[in-house]
TIDOLO-819947 format. One record per atom (N, C-alpha, C): residue number from 1; x, y, z; chain; atom name. Coordinates in steps of 0.2 Angstrom, whole numbers, plus 5000, padded with zeros to 4 digits. Each point is the difference from the previous one (the first is absolute). Layout:
BEGIN
SITE  num  xx  yy  zz  chaine  atome
SITE  NUM  X  Y  Z  A  CA
...
END
This chain:
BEGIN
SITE  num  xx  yy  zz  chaine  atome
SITE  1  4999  5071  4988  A  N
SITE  1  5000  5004  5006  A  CA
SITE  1  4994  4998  5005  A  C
SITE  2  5003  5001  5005  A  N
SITE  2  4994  4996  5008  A  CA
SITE  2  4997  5007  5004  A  C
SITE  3  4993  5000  4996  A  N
SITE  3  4995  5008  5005  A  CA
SITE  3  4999  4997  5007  A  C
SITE  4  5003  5003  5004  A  N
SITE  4  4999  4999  5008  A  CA
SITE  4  4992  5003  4998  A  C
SITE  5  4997  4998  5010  A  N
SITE  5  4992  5003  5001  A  CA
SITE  5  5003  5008  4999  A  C
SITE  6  5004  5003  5001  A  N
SITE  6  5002  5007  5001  A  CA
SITE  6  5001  5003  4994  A  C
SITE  7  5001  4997  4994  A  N
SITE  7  5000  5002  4995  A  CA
SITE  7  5008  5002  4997  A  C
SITE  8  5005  4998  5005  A  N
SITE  8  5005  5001  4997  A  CA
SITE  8  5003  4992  4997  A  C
SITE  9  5004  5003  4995  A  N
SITE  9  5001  4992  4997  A  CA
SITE  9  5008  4998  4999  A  C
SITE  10  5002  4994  5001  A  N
SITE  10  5005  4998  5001  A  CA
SITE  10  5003  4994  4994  A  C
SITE  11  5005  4998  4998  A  N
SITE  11  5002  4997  4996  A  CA
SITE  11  4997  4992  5002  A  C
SITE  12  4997  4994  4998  A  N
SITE  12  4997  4996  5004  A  CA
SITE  12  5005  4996  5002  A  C
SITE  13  5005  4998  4998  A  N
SITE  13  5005  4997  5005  A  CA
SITE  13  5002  5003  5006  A  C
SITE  14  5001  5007  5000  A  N
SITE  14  5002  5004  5004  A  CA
SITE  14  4995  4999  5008  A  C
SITE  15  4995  5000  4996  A  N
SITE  15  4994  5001  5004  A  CA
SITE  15  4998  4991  5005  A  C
SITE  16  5002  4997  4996  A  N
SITE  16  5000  4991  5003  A  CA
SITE  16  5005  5000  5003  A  C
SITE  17  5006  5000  4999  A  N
SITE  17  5007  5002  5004  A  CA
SITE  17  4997  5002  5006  A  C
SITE  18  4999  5005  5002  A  N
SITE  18  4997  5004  5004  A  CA
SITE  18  4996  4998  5006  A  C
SITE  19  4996  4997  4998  A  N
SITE  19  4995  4998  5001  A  CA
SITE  19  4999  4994  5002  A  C
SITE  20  5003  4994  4996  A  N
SITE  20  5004  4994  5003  A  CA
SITE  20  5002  4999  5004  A  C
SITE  21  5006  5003  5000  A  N
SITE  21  5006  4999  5006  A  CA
SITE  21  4999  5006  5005  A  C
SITE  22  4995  5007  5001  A  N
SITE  22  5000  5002  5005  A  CA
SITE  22  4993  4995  5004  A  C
SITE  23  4995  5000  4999  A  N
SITE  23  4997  4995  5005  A  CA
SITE  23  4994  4995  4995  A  C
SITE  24  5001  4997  4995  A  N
SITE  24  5001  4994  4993  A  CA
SITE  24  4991  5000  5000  A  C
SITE  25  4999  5009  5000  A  N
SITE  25  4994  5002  4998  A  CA
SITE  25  4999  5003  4996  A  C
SITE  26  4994  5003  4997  A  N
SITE  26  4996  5006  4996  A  CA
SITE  26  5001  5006  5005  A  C
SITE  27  4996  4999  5004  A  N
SITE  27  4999  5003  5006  A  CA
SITE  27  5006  5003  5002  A  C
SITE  28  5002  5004  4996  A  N
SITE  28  5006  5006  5004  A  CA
SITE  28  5000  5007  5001  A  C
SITE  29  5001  5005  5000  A  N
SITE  29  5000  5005  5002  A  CA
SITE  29  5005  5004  4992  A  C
SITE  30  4996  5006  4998  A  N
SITE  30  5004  5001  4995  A  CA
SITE  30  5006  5004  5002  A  C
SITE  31  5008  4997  4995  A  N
SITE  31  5006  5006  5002  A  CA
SITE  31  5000  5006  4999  A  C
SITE  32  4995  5003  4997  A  N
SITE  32  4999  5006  4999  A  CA
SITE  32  4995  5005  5005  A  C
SITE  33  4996  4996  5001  A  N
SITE  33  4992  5004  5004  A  CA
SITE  33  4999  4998  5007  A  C
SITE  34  5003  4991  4998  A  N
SITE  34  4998  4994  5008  A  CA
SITE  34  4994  5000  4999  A  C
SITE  35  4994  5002  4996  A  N
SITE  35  4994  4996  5000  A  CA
SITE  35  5000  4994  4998  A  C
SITE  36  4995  4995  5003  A  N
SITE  36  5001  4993  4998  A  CA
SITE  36  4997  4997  4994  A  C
SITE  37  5004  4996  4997  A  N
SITE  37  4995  4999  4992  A  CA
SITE  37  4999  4994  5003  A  C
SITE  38  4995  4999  4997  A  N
SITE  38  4996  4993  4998  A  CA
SITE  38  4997  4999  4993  A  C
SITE  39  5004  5002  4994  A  N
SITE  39  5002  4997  4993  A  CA
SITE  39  5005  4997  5001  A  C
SITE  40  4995  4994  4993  A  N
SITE  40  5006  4992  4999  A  CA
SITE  40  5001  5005  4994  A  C
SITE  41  5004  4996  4997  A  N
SITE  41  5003  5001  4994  A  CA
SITE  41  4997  4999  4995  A  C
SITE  42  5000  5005  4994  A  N
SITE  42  4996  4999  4993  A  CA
SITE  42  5004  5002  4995  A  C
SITE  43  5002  4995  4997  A  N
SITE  43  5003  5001  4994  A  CA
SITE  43  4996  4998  4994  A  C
SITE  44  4995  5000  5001  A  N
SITE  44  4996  4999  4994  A  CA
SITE  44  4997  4991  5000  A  C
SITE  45  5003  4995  5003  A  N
SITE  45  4997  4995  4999  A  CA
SITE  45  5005  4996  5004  A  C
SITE  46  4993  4994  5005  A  N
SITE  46  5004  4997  5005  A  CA
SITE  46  5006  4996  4997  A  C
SITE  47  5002  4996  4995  A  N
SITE  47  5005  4999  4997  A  CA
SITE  47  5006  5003  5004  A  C
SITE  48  4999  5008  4994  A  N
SITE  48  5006  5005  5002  A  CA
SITE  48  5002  5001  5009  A  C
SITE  49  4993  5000  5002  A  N
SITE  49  5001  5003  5006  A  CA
SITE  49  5004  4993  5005  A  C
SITE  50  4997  4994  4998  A  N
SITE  50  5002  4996  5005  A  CA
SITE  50  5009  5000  4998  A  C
SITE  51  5004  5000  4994  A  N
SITE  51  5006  4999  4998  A  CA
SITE  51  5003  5007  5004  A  C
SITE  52  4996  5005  5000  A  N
SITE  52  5003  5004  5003  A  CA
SITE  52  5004  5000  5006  A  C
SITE  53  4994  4996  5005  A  N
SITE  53  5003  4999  5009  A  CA
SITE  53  5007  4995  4997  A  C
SITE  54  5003  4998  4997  A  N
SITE  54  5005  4998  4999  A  CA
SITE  54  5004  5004  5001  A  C
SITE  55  5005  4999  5005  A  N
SITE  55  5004  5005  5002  A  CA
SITE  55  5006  5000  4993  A  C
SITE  56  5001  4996  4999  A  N
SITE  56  5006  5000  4995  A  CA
SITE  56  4999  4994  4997  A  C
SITE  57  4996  4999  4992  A  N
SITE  57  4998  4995  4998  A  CA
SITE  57  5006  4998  4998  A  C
SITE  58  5000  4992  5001  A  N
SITE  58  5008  4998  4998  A  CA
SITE  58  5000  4998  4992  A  C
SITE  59  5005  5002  4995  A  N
SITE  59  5001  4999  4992  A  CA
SITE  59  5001  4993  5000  A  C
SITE  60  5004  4997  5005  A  N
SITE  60  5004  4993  4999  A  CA
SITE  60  4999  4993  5006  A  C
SITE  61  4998  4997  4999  A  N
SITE  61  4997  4996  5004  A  CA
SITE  61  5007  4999  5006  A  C
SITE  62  4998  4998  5007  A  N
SITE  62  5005  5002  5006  A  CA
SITE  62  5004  4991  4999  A  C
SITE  63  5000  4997  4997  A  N
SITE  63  5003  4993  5000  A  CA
SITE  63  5007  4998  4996  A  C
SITE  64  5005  4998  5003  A  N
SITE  64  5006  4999  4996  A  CA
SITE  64  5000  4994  4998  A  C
SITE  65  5003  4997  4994  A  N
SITE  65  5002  4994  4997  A  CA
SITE  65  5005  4997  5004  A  C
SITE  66  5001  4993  4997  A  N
SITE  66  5004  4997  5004  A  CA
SITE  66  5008  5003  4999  A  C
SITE  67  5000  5004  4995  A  N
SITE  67  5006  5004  5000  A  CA
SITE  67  5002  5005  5002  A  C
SITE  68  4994  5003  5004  A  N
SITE  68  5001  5006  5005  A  CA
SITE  68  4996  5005  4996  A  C
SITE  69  4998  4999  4995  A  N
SITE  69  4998  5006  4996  A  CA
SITE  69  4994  5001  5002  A  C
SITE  70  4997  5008  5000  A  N
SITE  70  4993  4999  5000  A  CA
SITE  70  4996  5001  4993  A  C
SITE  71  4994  4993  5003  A  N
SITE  71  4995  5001  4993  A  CA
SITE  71  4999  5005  4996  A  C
SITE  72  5000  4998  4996  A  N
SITE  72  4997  5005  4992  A  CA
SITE  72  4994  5003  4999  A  C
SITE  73  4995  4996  5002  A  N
SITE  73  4993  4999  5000  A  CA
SITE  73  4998  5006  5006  A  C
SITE  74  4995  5004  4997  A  N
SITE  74  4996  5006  5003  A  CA
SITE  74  4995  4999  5006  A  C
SITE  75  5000  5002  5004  A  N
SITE  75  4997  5000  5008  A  CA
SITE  75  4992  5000  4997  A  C
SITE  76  4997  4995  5004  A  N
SITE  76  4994  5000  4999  A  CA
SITE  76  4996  5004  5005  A  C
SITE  77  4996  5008  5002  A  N
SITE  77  4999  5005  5006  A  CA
SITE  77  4995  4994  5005  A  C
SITE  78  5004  5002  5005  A  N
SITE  78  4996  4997  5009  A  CA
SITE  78  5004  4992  4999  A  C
SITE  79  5003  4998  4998  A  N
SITE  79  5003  4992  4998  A  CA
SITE  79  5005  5000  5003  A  C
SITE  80  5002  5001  5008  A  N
SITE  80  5008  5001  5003  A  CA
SITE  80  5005  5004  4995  A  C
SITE  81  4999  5003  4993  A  N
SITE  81  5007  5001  4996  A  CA
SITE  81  5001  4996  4997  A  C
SITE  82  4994  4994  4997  A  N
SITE  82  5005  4993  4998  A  CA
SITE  82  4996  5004  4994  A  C
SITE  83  5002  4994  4992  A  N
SITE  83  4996  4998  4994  A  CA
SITE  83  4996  4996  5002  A  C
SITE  84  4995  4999  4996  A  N
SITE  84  4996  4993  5001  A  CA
SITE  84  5005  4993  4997  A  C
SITE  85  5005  5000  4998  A  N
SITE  85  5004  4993  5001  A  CA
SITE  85  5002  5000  5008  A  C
SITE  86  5002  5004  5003  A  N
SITE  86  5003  4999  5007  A  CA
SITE  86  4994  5000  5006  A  C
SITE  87  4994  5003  5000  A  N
SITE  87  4995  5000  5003  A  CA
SITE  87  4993  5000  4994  A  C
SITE  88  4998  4992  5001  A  N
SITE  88  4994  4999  4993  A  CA
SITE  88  4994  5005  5004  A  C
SITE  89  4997  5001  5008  A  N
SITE  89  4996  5001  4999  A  CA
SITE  89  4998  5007  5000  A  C
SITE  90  4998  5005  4994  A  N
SITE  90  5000  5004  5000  A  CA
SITE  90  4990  5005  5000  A  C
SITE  91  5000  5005  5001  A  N
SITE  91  4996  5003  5001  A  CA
SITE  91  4997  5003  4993  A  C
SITE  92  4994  4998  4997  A  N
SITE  92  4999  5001  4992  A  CA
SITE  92  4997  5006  5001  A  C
SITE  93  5000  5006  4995  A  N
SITE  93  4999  5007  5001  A  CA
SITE  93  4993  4999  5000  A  C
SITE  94  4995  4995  4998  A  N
SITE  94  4994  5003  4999  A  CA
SITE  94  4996  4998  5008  A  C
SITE  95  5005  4998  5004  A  N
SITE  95  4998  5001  5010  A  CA
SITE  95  5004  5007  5002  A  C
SITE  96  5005  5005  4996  A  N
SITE  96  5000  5005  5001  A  CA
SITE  96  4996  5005  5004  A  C
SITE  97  4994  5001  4997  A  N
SITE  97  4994  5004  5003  A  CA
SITE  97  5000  4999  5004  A  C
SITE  98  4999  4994  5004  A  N
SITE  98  4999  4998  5006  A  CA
SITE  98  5003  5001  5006  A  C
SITE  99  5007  4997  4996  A  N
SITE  99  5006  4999  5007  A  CA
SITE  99  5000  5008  5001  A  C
SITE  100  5000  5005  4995  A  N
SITE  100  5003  5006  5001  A  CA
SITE  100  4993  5005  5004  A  C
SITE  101  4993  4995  5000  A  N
SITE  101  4998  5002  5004  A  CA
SITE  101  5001  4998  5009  A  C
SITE  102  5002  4993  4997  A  N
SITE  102  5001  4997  5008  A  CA
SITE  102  5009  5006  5004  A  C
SITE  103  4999  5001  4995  A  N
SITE  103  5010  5005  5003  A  CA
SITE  103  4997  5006  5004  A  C
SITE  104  4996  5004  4995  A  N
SITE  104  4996  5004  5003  A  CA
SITE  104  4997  5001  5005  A  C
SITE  105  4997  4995  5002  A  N
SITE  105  4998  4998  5007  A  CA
SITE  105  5006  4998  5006  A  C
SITE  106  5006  4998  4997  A  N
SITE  106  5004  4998  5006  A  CA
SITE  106  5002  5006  5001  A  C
SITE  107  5004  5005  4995  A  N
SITE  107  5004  5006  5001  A  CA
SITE  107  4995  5003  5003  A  C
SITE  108  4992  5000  5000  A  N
SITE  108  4997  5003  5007  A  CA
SITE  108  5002  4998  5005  A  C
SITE  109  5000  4994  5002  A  N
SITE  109  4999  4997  5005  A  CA
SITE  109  5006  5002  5006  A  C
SITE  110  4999  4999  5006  A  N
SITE  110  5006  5000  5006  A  CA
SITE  110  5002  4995  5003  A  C
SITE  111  5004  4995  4993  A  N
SITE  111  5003  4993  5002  A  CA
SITE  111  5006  5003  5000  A  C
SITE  112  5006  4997  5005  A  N
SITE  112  5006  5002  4998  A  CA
SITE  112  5003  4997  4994  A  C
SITE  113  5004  5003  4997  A  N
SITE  113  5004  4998  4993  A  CA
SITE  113  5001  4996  4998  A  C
SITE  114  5002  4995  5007  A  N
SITE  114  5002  4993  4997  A  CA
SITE  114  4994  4996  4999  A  C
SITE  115  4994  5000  5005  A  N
SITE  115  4993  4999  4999  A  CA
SITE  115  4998  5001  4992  A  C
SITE  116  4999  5005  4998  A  N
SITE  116  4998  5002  4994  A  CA
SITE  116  5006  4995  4994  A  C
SITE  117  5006  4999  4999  A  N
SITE  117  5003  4998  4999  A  CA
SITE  117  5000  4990  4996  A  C
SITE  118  4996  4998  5007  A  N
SITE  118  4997  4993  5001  A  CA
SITE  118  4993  5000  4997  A  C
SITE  119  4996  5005  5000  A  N
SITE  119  4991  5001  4999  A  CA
SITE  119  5002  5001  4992  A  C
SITE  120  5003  5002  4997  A  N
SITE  120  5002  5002  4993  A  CA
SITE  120  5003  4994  4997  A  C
SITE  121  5004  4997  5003  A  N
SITE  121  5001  4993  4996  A  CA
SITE  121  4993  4997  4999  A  C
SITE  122  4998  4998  5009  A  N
SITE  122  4993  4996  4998  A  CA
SITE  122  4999  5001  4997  A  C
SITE  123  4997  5006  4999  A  N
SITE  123  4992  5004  4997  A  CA
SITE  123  5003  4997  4992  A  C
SITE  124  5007  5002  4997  A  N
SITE  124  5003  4998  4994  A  CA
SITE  124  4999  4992  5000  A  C
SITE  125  5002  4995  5006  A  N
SITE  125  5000  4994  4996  A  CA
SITE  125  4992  4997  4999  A  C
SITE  126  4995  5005  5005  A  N
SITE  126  4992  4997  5000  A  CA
SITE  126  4998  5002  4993  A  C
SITE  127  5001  5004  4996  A  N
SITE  127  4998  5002  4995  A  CA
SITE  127  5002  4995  4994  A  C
SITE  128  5007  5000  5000  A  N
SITE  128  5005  4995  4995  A  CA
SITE  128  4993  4993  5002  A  C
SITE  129  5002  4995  5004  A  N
SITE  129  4997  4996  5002  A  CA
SITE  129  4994  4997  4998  A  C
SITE  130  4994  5008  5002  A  N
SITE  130  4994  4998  5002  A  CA
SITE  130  4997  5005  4996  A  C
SITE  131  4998  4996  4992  A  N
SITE  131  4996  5007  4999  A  CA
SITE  131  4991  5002  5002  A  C
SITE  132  5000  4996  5005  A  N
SITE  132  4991  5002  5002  A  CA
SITE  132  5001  5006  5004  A  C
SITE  133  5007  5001  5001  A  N
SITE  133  5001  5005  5004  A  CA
SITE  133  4999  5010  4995  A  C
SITE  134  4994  5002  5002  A  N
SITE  134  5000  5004  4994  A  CA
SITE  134  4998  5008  5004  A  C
SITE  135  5002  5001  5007  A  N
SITE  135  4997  5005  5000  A  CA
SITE  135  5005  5001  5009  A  C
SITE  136  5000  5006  5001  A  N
SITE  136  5004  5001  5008  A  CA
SITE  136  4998  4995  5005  A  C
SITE  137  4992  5002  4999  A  N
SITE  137  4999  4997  5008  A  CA
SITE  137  5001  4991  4998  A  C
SITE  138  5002  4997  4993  A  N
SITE  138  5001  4993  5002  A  CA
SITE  138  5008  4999  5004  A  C
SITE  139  5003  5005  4997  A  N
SITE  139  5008  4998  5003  A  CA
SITE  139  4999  5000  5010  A  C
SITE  140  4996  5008  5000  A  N
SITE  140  4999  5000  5008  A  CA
SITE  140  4996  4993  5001  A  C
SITE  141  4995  4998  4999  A  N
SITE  141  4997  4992  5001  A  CA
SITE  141  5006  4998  5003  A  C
SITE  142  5004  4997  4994  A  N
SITE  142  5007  4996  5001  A  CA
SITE  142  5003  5001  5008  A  C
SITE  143  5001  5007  4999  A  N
SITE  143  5005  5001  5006  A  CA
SITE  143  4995  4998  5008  A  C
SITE  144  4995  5003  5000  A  N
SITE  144  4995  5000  5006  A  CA
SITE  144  4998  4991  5000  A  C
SITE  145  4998  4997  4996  A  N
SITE  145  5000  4995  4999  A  CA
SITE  145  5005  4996  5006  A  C
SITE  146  5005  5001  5000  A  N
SITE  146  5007  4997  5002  A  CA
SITE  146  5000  5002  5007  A  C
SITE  147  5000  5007  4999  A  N
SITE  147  4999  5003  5010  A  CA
SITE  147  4995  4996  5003  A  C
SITE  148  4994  4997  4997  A  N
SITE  148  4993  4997  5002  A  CA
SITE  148  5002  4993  5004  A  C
SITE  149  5005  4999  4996  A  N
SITE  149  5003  4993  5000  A  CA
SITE  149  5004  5002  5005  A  C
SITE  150  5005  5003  5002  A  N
SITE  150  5008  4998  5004  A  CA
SITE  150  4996  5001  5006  A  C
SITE  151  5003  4995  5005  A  N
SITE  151  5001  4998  5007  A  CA
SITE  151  5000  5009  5004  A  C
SITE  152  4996  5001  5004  A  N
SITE  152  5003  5006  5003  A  CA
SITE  152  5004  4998  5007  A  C
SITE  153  5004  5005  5002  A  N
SITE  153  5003  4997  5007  A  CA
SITE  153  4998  5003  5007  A  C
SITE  154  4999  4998  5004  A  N
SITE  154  4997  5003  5007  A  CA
SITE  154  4997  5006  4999  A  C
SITE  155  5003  5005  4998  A  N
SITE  155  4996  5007  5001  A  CA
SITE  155  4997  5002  4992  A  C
SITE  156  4998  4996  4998  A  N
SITE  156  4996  4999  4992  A  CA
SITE  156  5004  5002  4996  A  C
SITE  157  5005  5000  4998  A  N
SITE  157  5005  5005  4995  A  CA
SITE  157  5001  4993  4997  A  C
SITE  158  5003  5003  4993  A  N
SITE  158  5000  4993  4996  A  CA
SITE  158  5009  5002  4997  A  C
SITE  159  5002  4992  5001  A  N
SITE  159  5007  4999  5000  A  CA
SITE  159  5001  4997  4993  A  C
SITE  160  5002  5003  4994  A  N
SITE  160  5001  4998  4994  A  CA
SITE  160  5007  5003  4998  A  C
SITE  161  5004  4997  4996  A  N
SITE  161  5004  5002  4992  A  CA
SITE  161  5000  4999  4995  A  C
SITE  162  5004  5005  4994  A  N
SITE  162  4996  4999  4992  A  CA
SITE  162  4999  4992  5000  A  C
SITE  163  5006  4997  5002  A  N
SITE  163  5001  4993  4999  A  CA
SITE  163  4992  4995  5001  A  C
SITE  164  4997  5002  5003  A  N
SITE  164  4995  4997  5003  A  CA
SITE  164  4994  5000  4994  A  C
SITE  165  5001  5007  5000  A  N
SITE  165  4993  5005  4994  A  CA
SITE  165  5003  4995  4995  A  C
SITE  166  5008  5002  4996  A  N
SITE  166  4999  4994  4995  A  CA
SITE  166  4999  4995  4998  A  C
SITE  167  5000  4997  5007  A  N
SITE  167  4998  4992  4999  A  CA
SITE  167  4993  4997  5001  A  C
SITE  168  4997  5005  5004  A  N
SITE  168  4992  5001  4998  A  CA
SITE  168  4998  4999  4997  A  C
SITE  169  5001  5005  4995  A  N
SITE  169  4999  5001  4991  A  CA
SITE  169  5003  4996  4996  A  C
SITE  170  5004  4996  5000  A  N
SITE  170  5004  4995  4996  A  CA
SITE  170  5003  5007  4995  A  C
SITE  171  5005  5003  5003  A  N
SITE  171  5002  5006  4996  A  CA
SITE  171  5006  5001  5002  A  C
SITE  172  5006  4993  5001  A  N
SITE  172  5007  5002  5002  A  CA
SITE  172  5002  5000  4993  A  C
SITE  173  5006  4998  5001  A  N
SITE  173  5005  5003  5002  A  CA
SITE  173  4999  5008  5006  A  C
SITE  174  5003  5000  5005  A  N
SITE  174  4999  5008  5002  A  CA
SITE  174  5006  5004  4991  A  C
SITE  175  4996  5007  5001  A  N
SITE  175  5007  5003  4996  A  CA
SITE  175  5008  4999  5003  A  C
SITE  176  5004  5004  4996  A  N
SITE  176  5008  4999  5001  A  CA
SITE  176  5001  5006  5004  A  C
SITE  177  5003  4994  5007  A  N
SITE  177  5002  5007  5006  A  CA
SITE  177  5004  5007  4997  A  C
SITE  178  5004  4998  4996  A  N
SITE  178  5005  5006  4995  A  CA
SITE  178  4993  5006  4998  A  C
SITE  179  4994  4997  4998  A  N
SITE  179  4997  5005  4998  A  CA
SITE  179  4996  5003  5006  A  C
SITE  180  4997  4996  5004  A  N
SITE  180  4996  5003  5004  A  CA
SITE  180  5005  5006  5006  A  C
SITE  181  5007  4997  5000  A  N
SITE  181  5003  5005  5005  A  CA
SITE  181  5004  5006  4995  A  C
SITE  182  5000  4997  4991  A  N
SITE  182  5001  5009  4998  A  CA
SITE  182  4993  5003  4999  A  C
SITE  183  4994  4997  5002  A  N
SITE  183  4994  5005  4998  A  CA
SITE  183  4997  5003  5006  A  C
SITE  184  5005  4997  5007  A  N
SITE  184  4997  5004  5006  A  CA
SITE  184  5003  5003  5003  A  C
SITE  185  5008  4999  4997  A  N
SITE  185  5005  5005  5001  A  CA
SITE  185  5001  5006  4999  A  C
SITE  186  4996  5000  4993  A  N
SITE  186  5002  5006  4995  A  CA
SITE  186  4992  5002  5000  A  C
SITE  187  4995  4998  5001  A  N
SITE  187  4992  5001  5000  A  CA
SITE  187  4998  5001  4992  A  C
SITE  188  5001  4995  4999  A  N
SITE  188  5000  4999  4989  A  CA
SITE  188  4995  4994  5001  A  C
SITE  189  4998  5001  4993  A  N
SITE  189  4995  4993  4997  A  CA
SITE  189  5007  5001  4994  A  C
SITE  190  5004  4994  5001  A  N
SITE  190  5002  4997  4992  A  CA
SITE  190  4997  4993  4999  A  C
END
């Protein structure tokens, strides 16, 4: 169960649903009261918590055989829906603590969806990558890092896409548009 600030409690998927897809925040208004929570989720341990924002963990990895079939092999969580044969690089639990701190700071934040979306791959493939990387503010480095660097255009604003950040960081592949347009569609982390 997910204790709003107000103290009423909601089922925690119930409460992500919610909360996701009405503005892909913490920061909502309860459906009961409208007081605003500002509780993350605690299920006892970030492990749990971070599998949690999972909208719908997938059982079976999203990739079909050259027969049409899809894979046998079990979804690796945050991995597009693949196994690790279909997508090798995966995210080892023991950077869970981190990343599901770095989540928490985004699901604060007021990036739009898809924004968030792109910062959680990175944030996931900086970690995968780099392990000096041990604490939030190295990933923020990362990204400030990169705004420090990109050309601004006449009126100082700086013109960037993921495509650019990726290649920054030597962190392409970008993700698979199928995932990033079902995770801004729907306001899911799979």
């Amino acid at each position: 169960m997910m204790t709003l600030t107000c103290n009423h409690k909601y089922h925690h998927k119930c409460f992500l649903s919610y909360a996701l897809v009405s503005c892909g925040s913490i920061f909502i208004s309860c459906p009961t009261c409208r007081e605003m929570n500002t509780n993350h989720l605690d299920l006892g341990s970030d492990t749990e918590n971070l599998i949690a924002l999972l909208k719908e963990p997938r059982k079976r990895c999203c990739h079909k055989t050259n027969k049409g079939f899809v894979c046998k092999n079990g979804s690796v969580p945050f991995n597009y829906g693949c196994c690790k044969t279909h997508h090798k690089e995966t995210l080892s639990e023991e950077r869970y603590p981190l990343y599901y701190d770095y989540m928490k700071y985004l699901l604060d934040s007021t990036n739009n969806w898809k924004t968030k979306v792109f910062m959680m791959d990175l944030a996931k493939k900086l970690l995968i990558r780099n392990q000096s990387v041990t604490k939030i503010t190295d990933i923020h480095h990362a990204f400030l890092e990169f705004f420090h660097r990109c050309q601004r255009d006449d009126n100082g604003f700086i013109e960037c896409d993921p495509e650019s950040m990726y290649r920054y960081h030597d962190l392409l592949p970008l993700p698979p548009d199928s995932w990033i347009n079902r995770c801004t569609r729907r306001g899911e982390i799979i």
